[in-house]
PDB file of N, CA, C and O in Angstrom:
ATOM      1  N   UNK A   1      -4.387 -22.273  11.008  1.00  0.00           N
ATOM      2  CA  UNK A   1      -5.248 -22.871  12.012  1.00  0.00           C
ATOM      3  C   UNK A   1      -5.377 -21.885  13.178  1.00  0.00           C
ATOM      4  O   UNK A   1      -4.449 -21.211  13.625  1.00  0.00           O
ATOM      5  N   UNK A   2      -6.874 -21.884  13.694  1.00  0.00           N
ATOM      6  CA  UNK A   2      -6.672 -20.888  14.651  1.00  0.00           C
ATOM      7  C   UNK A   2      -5.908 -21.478  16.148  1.00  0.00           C
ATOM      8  O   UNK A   2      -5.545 -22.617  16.443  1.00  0.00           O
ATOM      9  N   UNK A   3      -5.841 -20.137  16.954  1.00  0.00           N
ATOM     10  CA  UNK A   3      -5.270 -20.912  18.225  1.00  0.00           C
ATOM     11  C   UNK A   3      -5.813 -21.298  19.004  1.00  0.00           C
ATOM     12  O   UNK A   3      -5.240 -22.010  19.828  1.00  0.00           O
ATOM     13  N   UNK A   4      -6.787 -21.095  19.086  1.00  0.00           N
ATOM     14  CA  UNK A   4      -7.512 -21.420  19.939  1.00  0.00           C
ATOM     15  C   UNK A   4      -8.770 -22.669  19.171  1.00  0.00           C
ATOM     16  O   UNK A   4      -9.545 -22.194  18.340  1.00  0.00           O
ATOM     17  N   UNK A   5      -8.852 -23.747  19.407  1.00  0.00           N
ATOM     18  CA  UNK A   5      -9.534 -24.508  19.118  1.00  0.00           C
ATOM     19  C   UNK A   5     -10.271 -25.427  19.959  1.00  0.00           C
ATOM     20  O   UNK A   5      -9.897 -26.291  20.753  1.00  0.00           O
ATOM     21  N   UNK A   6     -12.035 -24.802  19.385  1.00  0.00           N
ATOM     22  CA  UNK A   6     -13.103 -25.412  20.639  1.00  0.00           C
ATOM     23  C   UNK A   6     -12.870 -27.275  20.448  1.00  0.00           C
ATOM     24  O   UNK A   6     -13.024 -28.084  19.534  1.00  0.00           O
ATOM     25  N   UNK A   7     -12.370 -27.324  22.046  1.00  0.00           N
ATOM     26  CA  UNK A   7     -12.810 -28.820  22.594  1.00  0.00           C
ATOM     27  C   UNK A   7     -13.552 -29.573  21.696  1.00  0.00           C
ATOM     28  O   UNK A   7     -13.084 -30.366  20.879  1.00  0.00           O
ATOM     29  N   UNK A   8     -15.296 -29.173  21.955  1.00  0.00           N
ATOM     30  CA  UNK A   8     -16.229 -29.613  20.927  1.00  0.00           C
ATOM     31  C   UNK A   8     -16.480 -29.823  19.930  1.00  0.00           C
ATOM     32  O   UNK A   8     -17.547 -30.279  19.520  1.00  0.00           O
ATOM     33  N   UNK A   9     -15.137 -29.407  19.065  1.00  0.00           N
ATOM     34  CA  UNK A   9     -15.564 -29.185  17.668  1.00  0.00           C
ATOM     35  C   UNK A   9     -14.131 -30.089  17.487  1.00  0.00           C
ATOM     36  O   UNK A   9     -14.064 -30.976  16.637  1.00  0.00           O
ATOM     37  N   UNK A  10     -13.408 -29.879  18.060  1.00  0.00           N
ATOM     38  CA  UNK A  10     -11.917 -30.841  17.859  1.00  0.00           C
ATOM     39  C   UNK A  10     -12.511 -32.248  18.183  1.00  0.00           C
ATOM     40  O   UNK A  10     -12.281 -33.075  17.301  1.00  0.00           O
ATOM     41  N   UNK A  11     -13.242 -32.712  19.277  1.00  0.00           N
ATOM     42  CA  UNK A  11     -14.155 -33.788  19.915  1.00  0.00           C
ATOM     43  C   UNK A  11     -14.735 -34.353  18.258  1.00  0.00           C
ATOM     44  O   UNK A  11     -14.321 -35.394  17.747  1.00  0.00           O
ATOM     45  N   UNK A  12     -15.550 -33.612  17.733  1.00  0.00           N
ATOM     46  CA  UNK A  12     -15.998 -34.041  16.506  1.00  0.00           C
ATOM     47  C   UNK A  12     -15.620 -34.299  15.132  1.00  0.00           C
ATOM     48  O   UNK A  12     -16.103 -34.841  14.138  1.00  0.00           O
ATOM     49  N   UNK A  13     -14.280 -33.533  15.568  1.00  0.00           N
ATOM     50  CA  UNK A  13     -13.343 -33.490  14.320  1.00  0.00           C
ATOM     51  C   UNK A  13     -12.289 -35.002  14.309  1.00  0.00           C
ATOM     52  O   UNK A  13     -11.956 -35.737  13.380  1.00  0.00           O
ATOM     53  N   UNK A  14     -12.075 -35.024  15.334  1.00  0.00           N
ATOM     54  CA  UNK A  14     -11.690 -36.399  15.990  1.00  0.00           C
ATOM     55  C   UNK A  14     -12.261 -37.856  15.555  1.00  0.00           C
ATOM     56  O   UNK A  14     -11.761 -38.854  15.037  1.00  0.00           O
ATOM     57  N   UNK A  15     -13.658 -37.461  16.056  1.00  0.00           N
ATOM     58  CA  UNK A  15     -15.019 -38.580  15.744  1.00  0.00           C
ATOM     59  C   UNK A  15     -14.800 -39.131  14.275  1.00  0.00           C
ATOM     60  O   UNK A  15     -14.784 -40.312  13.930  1.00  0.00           O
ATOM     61  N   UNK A  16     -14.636 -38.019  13.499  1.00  0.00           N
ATOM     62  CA  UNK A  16     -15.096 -37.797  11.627  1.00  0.00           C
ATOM     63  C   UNK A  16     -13.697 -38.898  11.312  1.00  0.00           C
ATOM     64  O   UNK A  16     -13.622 -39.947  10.673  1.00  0.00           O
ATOM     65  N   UNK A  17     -12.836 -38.220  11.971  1.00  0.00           N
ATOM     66  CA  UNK A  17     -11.367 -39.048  11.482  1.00  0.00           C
ATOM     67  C   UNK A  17     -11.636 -41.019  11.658  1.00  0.00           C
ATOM     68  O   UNK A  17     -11.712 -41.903  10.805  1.00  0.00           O
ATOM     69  N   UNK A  18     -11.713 -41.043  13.205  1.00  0.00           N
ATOM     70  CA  UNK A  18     -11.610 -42.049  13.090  1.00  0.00           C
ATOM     71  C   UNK A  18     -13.124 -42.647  12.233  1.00  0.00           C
ATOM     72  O   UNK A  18     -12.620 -43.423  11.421  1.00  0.00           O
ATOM     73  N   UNK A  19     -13.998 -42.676  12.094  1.00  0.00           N
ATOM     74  CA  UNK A  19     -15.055 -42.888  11.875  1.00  0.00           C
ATOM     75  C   UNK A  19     -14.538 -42.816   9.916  1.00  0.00           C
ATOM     76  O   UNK A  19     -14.722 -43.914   9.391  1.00  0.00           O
ATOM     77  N   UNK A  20     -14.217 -42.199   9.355  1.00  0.00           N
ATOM     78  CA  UNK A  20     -13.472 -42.377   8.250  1.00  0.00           C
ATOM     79  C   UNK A  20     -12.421 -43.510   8.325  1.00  0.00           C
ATOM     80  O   UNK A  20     -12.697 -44.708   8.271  1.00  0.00           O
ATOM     81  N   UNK A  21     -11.449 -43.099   8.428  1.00  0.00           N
ATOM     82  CA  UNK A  21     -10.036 -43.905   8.950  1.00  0.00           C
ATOM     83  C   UNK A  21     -10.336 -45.433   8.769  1.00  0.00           C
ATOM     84  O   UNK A  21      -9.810 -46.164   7.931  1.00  0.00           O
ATOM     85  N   UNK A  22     -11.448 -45.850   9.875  1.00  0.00           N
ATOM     86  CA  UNK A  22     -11.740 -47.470  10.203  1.00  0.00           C
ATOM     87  C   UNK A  22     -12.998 -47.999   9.636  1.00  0.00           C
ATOM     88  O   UNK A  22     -13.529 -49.068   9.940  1.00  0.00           O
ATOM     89  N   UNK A  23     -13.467 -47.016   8.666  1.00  0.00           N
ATOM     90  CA  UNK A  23     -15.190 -47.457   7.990  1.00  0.00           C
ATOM     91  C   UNK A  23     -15.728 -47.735   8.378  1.00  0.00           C
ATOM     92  O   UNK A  23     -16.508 -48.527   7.848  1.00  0.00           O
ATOM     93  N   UNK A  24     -15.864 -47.336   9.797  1.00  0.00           N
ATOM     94  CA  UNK A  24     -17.042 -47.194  10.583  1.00  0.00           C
ATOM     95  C   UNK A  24     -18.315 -47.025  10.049  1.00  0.00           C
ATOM     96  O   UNK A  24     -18.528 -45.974   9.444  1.00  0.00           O
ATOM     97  N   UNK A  25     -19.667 -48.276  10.205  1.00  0.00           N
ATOM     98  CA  UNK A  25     -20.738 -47.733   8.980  1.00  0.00           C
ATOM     99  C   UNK A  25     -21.630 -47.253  10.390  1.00  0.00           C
ATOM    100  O   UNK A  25     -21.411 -47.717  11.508  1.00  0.00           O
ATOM    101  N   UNK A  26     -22.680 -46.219  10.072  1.00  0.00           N
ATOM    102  CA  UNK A  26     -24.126 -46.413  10.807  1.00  0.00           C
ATOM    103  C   UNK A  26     -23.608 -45.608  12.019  1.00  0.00           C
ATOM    104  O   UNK A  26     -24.093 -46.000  13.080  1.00  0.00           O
ATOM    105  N   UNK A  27     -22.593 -44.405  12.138  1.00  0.00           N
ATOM    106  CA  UNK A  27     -21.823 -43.985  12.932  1.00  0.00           C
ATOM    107  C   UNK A  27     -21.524 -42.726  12.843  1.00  0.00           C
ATOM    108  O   UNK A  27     -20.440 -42.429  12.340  1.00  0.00           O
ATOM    109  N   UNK A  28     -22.378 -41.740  13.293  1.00  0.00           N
ATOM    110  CA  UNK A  28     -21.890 -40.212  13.108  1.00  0.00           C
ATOM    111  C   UNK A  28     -21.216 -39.962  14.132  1.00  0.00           C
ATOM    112  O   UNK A  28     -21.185 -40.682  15.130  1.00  0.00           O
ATOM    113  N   UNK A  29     -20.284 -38.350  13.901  1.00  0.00           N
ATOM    114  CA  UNK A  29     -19.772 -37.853  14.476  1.00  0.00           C
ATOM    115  C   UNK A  29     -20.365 -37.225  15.841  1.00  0.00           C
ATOM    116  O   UNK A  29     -19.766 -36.941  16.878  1.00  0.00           O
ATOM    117  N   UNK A  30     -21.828 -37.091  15.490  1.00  0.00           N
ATOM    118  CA  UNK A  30     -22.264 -36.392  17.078  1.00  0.00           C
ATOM    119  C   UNK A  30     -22.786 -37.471  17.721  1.00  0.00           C
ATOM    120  O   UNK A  30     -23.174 -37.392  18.887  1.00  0.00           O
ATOM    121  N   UNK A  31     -22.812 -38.008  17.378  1.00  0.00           N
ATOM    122  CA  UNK A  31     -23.259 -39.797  18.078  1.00  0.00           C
ATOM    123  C   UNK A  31     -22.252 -40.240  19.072  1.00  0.00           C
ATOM    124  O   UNK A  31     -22.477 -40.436  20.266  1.00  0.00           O
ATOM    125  N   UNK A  32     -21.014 -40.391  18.405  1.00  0.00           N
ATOM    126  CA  UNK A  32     -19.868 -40.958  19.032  1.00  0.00           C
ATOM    127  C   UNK A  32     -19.765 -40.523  20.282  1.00  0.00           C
ATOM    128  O   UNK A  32     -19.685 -39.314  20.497  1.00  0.00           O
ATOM    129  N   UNK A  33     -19.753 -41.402  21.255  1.00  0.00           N
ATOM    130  CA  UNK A  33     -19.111 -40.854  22.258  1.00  0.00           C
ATOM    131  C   UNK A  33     -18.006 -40.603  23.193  1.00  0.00           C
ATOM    132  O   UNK A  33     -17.708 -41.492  23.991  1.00  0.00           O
ATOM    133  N   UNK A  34     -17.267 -39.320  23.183  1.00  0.00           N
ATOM    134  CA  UNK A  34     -16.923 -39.006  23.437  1.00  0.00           C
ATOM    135  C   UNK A  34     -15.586 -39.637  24.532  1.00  0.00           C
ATOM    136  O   UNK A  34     -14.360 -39.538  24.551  1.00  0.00           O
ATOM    137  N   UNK A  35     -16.746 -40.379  25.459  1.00  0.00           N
ATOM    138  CA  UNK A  35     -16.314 -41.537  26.498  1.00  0.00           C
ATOM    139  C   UNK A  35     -16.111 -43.063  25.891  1.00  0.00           C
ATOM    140  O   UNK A  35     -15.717 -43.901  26.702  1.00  0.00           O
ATOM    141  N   UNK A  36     -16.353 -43.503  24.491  1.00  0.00           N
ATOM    142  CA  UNK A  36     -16.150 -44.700  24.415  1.00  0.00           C
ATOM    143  C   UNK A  36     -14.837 -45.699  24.261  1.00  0.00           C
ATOM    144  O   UNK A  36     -14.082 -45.638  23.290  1.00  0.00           O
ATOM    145  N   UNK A  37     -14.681 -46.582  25.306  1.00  0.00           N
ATOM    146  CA  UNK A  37     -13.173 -47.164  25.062  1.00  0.00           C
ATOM    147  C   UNK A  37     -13.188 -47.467  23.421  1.00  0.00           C
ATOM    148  O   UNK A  37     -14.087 -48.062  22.826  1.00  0.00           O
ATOM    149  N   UNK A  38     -11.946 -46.899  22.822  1.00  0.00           N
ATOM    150  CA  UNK A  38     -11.718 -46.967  21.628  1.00  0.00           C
ATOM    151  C   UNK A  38     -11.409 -48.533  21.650  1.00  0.00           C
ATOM    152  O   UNK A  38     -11.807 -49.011  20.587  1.00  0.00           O
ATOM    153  N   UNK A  39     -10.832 -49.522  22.495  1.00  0.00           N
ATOM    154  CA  UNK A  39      -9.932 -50.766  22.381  1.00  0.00           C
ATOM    155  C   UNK A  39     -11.007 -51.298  22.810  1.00  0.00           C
ATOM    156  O   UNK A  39     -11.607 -51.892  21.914  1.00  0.00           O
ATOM    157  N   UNK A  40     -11.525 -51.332  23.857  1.00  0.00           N
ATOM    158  CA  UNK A  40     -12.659 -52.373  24.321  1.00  0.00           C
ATOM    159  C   UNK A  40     -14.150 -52.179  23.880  1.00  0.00           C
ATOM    160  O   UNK A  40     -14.734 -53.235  23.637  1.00  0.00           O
ATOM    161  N   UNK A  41     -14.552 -51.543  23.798  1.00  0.00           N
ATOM    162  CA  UNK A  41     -15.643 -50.973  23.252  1.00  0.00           C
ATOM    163  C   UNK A  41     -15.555 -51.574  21.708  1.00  0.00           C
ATOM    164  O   UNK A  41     -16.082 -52.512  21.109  1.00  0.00           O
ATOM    165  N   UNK A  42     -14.684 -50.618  21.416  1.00  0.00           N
ATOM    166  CA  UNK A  42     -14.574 -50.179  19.423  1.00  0.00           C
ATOM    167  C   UNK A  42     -14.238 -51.657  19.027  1.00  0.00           C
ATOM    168  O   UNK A  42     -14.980 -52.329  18.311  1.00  0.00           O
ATOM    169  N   UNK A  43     -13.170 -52.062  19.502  1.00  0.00           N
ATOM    170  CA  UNK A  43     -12.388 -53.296  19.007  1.00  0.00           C
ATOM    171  C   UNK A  43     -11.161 -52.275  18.139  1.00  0.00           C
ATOM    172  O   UNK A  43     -10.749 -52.875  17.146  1.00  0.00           O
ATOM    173  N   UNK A  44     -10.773 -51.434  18.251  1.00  0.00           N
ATOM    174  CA  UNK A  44      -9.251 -50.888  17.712  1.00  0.00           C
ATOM    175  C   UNK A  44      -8.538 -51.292  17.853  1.00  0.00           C
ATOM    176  O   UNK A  44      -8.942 -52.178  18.606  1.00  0.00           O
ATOM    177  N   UNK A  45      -7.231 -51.495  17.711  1.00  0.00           N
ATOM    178  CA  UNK A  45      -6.025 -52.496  17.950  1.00  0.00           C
ATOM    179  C   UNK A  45      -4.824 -51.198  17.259  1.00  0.00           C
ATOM    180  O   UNK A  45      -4.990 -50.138  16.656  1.00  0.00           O
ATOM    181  N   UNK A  46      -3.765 -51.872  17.673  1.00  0.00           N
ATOM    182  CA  UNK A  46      -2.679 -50.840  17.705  1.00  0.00           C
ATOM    183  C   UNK A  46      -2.157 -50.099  16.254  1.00  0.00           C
ATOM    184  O   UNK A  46      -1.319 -49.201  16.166  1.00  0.00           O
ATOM    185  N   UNK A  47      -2.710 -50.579  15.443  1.00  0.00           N
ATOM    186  CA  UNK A  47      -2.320 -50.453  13.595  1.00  0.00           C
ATOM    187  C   UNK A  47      -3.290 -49.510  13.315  1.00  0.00           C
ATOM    188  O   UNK A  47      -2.964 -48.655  12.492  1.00  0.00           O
ATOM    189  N   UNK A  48      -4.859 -49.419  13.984  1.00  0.00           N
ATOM    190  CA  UNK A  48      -5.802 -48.743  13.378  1.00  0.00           C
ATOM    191  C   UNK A  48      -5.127 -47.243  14.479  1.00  0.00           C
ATOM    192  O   UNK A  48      -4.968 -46.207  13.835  1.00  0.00           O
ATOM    193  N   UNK A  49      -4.853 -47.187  15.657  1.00  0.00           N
ATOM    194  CA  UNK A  49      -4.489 -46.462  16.440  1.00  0.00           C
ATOM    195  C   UNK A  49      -3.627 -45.441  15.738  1.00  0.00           C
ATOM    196  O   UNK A  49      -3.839 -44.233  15.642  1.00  0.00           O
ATOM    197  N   UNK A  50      -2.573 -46.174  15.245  1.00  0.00           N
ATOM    198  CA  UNK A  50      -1.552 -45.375  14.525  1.00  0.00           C
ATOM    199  C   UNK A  50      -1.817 -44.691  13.215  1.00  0.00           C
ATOM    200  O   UNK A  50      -1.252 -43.682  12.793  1.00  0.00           O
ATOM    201  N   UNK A  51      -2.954 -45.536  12.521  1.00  0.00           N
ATOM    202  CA  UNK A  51      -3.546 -44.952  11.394  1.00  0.00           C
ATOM    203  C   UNK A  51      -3.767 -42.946  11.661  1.00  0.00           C
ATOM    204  O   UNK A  51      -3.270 -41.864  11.350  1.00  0.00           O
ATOM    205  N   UNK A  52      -5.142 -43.730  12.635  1.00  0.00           N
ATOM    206  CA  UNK A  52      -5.741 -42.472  13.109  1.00  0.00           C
ATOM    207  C   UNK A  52      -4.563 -40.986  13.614  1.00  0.00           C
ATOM    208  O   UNK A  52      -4.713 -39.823  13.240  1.00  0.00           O
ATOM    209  N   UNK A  53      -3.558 -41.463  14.444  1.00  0.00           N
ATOM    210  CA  UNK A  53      -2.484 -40.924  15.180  1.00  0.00           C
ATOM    211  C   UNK A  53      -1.772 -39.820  13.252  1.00  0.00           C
ATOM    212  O   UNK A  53      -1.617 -38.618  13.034  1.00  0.00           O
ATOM    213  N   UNK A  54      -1.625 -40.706  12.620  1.00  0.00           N
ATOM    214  CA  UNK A  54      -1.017 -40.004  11.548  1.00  0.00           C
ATOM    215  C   UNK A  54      -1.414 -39.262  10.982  1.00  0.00           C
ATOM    216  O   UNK A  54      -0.778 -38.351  10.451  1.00  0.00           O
ATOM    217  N   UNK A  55      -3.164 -39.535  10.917  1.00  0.00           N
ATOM    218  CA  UNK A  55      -3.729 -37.917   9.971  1.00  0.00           C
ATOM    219  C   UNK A  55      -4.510 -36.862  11.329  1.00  0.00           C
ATOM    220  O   UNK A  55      -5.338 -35.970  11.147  1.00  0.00           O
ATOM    221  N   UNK A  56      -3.993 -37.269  12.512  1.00  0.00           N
ATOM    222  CA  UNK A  56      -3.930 -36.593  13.667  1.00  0.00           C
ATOM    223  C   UNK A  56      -3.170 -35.365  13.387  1.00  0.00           C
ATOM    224  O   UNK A  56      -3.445 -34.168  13.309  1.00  0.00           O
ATOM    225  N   UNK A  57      -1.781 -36.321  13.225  1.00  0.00           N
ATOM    226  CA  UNK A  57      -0.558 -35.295  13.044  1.00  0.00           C
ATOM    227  C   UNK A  57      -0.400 -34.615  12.024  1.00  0.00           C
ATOM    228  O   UNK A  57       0.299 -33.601  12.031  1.00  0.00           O
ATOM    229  N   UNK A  58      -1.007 -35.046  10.994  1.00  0.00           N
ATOM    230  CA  UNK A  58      -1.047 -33.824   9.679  1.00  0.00           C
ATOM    231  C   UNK A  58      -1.673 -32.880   9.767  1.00  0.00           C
ATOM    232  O   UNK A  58      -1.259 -31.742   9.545  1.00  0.00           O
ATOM    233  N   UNK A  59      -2.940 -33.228  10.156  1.00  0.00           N
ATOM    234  CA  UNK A  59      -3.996 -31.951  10.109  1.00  0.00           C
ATOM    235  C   UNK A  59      -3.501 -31.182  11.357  1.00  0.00           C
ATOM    236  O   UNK A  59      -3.643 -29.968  11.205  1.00  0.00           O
ATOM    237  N   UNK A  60      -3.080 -31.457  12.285  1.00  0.00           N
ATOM    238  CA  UNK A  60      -3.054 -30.724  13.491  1.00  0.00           C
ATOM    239  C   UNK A  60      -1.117 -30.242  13.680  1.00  0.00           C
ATOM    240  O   UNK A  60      -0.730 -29.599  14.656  1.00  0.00           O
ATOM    241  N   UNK A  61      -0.430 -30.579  12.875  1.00  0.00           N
ATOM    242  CA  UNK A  61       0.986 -30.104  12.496  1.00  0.00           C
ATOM    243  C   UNK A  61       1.596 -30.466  13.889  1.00  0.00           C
ATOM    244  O   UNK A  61       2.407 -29.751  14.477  1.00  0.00           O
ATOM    245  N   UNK A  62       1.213 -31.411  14.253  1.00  0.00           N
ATOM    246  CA  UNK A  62       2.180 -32.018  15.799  1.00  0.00           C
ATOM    247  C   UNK A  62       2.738 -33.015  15.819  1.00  0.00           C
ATOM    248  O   UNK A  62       3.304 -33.037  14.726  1.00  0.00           O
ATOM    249  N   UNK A  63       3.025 -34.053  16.421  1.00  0.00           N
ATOM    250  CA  UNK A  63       3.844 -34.665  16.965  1.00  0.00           C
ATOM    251  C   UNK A  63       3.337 -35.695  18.080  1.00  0.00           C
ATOM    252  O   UNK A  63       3.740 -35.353  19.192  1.00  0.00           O
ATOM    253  N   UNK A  64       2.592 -36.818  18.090  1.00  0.00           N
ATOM    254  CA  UNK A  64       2.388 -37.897  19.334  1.00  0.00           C
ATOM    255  C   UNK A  64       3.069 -38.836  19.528  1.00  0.00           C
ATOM    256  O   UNK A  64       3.067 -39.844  18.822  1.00  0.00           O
ATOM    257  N   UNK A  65       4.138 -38.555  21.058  1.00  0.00           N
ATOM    258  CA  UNK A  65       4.857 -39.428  21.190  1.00  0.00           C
ATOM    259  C   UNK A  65       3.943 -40.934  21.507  1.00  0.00           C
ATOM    260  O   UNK A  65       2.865 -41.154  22.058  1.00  0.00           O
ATOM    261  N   UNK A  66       4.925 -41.757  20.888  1.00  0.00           N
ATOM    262  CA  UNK A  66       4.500 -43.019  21.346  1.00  0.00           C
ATOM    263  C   UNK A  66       4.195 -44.076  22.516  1.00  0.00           C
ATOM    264  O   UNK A  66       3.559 -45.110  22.722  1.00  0.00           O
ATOM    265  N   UNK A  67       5.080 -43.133  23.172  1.00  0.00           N
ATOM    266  CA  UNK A  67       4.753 -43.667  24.297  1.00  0.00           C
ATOM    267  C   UNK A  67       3.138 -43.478  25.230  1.00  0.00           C
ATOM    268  O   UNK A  67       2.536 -44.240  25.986  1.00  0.00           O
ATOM    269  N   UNK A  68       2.824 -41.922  24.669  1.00  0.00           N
ATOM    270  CA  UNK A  68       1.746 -41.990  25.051  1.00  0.00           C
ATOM    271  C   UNK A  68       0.257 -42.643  24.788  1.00  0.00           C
ATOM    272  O   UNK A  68      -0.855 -42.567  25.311  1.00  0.00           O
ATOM    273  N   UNK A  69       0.869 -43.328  23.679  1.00  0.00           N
ATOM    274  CA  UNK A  69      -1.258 -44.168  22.688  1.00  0.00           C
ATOM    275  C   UNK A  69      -1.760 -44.953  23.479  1.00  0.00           C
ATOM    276  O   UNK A  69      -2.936 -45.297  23.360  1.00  0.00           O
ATOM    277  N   UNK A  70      -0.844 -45.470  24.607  1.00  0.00           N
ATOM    278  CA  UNK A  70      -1.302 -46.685  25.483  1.00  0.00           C
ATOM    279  C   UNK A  70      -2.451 -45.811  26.264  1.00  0.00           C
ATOM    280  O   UNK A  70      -3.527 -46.388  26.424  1.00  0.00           O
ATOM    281  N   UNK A  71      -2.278 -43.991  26.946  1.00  0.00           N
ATOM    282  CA  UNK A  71      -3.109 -43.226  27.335  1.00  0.00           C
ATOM    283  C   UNK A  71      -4.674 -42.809  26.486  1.00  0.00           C
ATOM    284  O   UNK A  71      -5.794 -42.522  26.907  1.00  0.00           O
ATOM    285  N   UNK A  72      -4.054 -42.954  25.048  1.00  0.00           N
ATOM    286  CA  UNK A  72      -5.055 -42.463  24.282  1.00  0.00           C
ATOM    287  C   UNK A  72      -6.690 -43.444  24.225  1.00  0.00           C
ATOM    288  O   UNK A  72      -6.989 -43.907  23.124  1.00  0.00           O
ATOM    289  N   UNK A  73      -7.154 -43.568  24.799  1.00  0.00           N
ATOM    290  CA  UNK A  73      -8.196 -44.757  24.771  1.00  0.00           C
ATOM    291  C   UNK A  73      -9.392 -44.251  24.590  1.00  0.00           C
ATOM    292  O   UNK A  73     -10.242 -45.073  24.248  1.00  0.00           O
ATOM    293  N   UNK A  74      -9.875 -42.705  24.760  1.00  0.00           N
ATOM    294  CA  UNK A  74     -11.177 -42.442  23.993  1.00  0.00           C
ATOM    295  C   UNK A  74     -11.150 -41.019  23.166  1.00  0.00           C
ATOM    296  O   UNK A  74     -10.111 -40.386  23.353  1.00  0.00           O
ATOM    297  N   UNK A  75     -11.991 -40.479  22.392  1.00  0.00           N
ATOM    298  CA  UNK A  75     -11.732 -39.336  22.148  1.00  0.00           C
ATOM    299  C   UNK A  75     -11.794 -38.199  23.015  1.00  0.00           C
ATOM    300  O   UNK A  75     -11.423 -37.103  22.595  1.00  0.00           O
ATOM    301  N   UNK A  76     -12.121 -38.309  23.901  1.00  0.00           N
ATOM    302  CA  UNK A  76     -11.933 -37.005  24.791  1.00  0.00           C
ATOM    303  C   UNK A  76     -10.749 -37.055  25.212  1.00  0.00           C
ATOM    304  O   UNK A  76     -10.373 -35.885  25.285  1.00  0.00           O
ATOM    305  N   UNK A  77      -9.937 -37.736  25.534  1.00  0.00           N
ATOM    306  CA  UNK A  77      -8.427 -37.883  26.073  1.00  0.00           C
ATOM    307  C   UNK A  77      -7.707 -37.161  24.841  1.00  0.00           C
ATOM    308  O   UNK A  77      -7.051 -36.126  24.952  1.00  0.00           O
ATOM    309  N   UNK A  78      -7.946 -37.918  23.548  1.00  0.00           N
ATOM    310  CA  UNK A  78      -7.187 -37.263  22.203  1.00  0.00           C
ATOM    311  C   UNK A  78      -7.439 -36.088  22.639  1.00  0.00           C
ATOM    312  O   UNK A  78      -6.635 -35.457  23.325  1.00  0.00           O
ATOM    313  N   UNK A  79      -8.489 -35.692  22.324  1.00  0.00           N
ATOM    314  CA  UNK A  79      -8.869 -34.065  22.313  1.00  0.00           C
ATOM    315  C   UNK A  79      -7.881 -33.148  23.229  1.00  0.00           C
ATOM    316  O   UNK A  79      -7.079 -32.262  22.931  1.00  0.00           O
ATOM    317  N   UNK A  80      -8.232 -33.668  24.335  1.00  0.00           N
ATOM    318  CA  UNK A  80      -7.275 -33.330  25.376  1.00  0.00           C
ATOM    319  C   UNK A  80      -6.207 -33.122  25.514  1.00  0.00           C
ATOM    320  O   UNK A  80      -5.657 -32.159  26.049  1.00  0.00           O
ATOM    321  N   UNK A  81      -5.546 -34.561  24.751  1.00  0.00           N
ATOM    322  CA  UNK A  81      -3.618 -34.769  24.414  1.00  0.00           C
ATOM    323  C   UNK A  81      -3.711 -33.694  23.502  1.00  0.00           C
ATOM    324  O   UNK A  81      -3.323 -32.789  24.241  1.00  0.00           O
ATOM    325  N   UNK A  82      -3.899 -33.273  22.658  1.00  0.00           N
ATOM    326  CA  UNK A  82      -4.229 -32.001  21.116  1.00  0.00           C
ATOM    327  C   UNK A  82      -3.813 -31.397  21.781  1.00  0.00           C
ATOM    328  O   UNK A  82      -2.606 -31.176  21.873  1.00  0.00           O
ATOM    329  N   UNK A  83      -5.080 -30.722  22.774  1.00  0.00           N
ATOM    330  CA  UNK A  83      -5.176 -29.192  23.218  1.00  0.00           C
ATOM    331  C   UNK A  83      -3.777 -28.907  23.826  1.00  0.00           C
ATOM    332  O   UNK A  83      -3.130 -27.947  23.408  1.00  0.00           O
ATOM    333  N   UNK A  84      -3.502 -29.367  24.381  1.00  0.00           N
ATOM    334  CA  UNK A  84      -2.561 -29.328  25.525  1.00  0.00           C
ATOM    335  C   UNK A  84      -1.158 -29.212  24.517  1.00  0.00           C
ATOM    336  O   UNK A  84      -0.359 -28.328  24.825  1.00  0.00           O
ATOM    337  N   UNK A  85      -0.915 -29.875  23.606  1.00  0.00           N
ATOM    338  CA  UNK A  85       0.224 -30.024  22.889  1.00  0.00           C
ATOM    339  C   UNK A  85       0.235 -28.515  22.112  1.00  0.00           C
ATOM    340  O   UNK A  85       1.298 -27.900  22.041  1.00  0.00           O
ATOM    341  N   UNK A  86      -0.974 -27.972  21.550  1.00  0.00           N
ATOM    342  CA  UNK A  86      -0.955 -26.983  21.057  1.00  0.00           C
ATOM    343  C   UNK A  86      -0.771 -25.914  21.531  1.00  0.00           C
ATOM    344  O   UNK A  86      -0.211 -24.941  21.027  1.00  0.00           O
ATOM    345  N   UNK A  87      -1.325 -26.058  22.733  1.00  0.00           N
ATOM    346  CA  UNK A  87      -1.125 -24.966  23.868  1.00  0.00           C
ATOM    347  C   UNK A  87       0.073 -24.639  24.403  1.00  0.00           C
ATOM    348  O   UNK A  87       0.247 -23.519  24.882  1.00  0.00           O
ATOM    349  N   UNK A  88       1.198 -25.725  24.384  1.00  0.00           N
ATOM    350  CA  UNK A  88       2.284 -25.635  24.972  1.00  0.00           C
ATOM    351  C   UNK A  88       3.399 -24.847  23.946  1.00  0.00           C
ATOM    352  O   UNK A  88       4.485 -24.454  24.373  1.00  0.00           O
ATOM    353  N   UNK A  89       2.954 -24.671  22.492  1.00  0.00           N
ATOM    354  CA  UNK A  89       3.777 -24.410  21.269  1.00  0.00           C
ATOM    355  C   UNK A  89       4.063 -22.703  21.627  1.00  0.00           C
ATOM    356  O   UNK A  89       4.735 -22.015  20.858  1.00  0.00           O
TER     357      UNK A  89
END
């Protein structure tokens, strides 16, 4: 994986997951936005959260503590929590 990984494309890579993950129909990845409350908006709940959180952590070879998902509420935050985790390695 490279080290450096564009925001924008992690943003969309993000989108694809959950948008897979929860069978999301009628729902692309460049559509999604970016800003949408995943819980209030989406209707996600803490099981689909963790879903997503797990093939987070595979593809991206990290680690999300738990304590933080209560933070995680749209994809730009994920993106964000990523970068930052990767960055710190």
């Amino acid at each position: 994986m490279p080290a450096q990984i564009a925001k924008n494309d992690l943003i969309l890579r993000i989108a694809e997951i959950i948008i897979d993950e929860l069978k999301l129909e009628d729902v692309m990845p460049e559509t999604f936005g970016p800003e949408l409350d995943l819980v209030d908006e989406l209707g996600i709940d803490s099981m689909d959260l963790a879903t997503v959180v797990l093939v987070l952590q595979d593809e991206y070879g990290m680690k999300f503590d738990e304590d933080d998902y209560p933070k995680l509420v749209n994809i730009r935050l994920i993106a964000e929590y990523i970068l930052e985790r990767l960055e710190s390695r």
